[in-house]
C-alpha positions in Angstrom: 28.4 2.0 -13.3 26.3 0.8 -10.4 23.1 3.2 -9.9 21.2 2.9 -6.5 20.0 6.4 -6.5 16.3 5.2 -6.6 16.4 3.8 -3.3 18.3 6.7 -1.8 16.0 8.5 0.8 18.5 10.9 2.1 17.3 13.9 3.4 13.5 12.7 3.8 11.6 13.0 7.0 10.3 9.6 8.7 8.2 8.2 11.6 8.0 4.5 12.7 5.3 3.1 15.0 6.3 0.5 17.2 9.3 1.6 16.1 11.5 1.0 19.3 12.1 -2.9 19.0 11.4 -5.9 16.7 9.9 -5.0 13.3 9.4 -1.3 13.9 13.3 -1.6 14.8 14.2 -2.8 11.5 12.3 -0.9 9.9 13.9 2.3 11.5 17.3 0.7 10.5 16.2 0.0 6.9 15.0 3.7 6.7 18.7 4.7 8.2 20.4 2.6 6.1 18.8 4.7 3.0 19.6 7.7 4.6 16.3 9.3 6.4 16.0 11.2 9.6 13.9 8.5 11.9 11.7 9.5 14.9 10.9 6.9 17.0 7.1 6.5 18.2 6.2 4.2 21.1 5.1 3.6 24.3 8.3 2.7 26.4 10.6 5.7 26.6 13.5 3.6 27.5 13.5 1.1 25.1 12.9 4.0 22.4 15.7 5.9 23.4 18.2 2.7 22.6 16.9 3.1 19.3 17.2 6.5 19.0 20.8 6.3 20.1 21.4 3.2 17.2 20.1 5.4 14.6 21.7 8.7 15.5 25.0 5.8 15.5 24.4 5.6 11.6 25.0 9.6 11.0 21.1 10.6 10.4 19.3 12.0 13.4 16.8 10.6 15.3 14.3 11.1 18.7 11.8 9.5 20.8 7.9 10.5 20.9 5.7 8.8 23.2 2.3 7.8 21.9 -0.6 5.5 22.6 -1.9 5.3 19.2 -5.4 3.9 19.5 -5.7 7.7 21.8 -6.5 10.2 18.6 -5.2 13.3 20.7 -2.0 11.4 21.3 -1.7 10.6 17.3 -2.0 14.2 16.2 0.5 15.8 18.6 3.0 12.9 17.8 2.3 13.8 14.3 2.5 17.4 14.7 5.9 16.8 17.2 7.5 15.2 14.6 6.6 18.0 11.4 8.0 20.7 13.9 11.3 18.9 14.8 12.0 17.7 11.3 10.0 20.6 9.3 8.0 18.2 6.8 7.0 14.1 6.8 8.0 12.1 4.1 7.8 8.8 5.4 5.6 7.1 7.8 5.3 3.6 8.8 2.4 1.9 10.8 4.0 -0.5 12.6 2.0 -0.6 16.1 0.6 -3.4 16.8 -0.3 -6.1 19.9 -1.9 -10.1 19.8 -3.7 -11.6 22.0 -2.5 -14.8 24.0 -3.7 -18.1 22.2 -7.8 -18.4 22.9 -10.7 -20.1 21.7 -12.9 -17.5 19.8 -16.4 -18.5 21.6 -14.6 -17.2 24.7 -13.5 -14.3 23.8 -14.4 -11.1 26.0 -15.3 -7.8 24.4 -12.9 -6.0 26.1 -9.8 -7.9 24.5 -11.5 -7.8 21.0 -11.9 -4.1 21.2 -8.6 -3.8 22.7 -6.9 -5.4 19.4 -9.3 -4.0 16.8 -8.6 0.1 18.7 -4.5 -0.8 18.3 -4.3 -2.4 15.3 -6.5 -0.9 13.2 -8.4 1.8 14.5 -4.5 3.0 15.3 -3.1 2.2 11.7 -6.5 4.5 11.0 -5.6 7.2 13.0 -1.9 7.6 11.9 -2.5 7.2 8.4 -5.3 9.8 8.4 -3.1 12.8 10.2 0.7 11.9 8.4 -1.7 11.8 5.3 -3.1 15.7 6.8 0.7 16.5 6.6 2.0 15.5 3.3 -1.5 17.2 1.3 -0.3 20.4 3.5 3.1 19.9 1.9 1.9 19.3 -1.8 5.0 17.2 -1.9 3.6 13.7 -1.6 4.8 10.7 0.6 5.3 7.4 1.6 2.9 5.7 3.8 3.9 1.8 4.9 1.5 -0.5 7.2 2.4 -3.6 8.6 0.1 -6.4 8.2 0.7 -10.0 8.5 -0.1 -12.9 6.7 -2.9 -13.6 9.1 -5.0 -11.1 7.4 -5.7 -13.9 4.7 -5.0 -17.3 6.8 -6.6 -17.8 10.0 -3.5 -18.7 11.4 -4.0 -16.5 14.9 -6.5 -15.3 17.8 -9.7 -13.8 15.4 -9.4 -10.6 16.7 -5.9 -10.7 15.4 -6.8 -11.9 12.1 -9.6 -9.7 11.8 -7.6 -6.5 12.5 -4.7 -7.0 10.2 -7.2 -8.1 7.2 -9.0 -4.9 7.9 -5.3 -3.0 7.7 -4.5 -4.7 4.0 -8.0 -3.8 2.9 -7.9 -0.3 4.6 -4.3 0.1 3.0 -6.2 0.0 -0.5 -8.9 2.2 0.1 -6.3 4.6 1.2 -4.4 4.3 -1.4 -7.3 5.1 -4.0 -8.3 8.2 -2.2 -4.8 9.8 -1.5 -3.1 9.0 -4.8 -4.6 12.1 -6.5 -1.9 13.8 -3.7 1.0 11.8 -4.5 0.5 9.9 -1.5 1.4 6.0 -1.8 0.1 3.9 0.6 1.0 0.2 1.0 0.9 -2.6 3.1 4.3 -5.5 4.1 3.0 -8.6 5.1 5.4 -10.8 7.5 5.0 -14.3 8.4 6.3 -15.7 11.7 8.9 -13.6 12.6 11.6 -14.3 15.4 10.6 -10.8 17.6 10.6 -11.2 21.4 7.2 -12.7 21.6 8.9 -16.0 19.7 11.3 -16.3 22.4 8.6 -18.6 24.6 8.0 -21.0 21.4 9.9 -24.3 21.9 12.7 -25.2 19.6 10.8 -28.6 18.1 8.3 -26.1 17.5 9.7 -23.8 15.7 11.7 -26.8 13.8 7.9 -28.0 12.9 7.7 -24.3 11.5 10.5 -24.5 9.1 9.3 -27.6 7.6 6.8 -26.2 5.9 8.3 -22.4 4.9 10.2 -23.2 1.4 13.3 -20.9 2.2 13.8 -23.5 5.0 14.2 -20.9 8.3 12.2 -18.5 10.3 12.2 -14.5 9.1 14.3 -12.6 11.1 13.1 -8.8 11.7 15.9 -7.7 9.5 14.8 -9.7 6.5 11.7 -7.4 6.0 14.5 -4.0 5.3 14.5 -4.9 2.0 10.5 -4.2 1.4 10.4 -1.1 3.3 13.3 0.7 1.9 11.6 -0.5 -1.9 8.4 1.0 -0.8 9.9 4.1 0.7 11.8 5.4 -2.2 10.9 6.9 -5.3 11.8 2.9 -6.5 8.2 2.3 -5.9 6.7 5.3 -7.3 4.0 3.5 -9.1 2.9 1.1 -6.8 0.1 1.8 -4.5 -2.4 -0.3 -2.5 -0.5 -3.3 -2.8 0.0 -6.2 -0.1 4.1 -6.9 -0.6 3.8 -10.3 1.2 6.9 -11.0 3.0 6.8 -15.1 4.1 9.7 -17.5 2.6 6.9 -19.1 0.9 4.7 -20.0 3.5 1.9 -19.2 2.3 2.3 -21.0 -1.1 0.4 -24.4 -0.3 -0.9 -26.2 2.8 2.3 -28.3 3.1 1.2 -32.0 3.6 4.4 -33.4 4.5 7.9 -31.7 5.5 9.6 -30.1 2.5 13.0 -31.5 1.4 16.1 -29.7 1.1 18.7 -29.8 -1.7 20.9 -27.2 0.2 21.2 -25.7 3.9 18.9 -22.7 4.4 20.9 -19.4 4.0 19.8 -19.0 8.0 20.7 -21.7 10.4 18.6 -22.3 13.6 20.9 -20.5 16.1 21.1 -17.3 13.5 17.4 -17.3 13.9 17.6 -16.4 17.5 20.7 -14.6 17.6 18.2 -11.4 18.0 16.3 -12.4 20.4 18.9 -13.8 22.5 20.4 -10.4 22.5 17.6 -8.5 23.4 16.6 -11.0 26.4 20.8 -10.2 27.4 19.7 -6.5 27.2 16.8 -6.9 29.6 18.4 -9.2 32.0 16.0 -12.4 30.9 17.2 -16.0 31.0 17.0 -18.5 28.5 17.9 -21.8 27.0 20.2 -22.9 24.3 17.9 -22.7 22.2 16.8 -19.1 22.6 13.8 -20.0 24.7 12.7 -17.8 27.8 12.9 -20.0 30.7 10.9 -17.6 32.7 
């Protein structure tokens, strides 16, 4: 008989950051999918409430909270808004995040470093701290999930980028040392390049240049990370804590030299890559190419 009650999630109470589109999307879908009440936490109300209304479309219920998470004020009374409507937190992910535009480092202003290091981890900070405040009132542990990138161990980005999500995998362990004497597991997904909205402006030899050198042969899609947050939400990962589940294709496996060769077609084609994208850009009333690229 086929068993999947360790990743079953039903009934528990969840929050996503970010959680209105691209990753913090998916992620809301993959807690959905497991059966969780999802609140969605972001800064635009309308594109939250689209969420909201996909999630509450899968039978579990689901609502909006604005928040500017690098504002501590902000962070506890979307905390606290979310404990009062669903009566406990269970699960929380730490999905908030922005880059900065391509830059040379010597360049770089203050303002935009501090700008990155308030949101990404000074945020993730925040968060954790007051959903962690919760689940010790609630003596009944939980599940707390950031989302770092493989840029916190290549300097594959802008350095304030790189610096902030290296600081969220190493924050993510020291986390996890403190709260595990609650039964609080805290751990980190890693994504590589990942076809959200921000991808749409990156030319399609580009991207083909990209999936030369990723093993699994194609770009990640945002619903190819559902997999490591509904693992790390359920009672399936009960004894892992302050880990870094690296999420990439392979990417990150060598400095590829040359183009890797193919035995068989990647399970993804090119235009599945941007099928997402391309819808969202529909939703929003933006143009683009055949190959998914903004022309705007």
């Amino acid at each position: 008989m086929t068993d999947f009650s360790m990743f079953d999630i039903s009934q528990k109470k969840a929050l996503v950051t970010g959680g209105a589109v691209g990753i913090g999307r998916a992620s809301a879908i993959a807690l959905a999918k497991g059966g969780a009440d999802v609140a969605i936490v972001g800064l635009s109300e309308v594109e939250g409430l689209k969420t909201v209304a996909l999630i509450e479309s899968m039978g579990v219920k689901s609502f909006f909270v604005q928040c500017d998470i690098a504002e501590k004020k902000q962070v506890h009374d979307m905390v606290a808004a979310v404990v009062d409507r669903f009566g406990s937190l269970d699960i929380a992910i730490n999905n908030a995040g922005i880059g900065l535009p391509e830059g040379r480092s010597e360049s770089l202003v203050k303002e935009d470093w501090d700008k990155v290091i308030s949101i990404n981890l000074t945020g993730t900070m925040l968060c954790a701290q007051l959903q962690a405040q919760h689940m010790i009132k609630q003596r009944t542990g939980g599940k707390i999930i950031n989302i770092g990138s493989v840029s916190s161990f290549m300097a594959s980005g802008h350095c304030a980028y790189n610096a902030s999500k290296a600081g969220v995998v190493h924050l993510t362990r020291s986390l996890a040392s403190e709260w595990g004497r609650f039964n609080i597991n805290v751990n980190c997904v890693s994504p590589s390049w990942i076809m959200t909205n921000p991808m749409s402006s990156t030319p399609a030899d580009v991207r083909a240049k990209m999936r030369g050198v990723i093993p699994l042969g194609h770009l990640q899609r945002t619903d190819e990370m559902q997999g490591a947050i509904l693992y790390l939400a359920s009672s399936a990962s009960n004894y892992v804590t302050g880990q870094n589940l690296v999420v990439d294709g392979g990417k990150t496996l060598n400095i590829w030299l040359d183009p890797l060769e193919r035995s068989e077609p990647p399970r993804v084609s090119p235009e599945e890559e941007v099928a997402e994208i391309k819808q969202d850009l529909d939703d929003w009333g933006v143009a683009y190419d055949k190959d998914g690229v903004r022309l705007d």
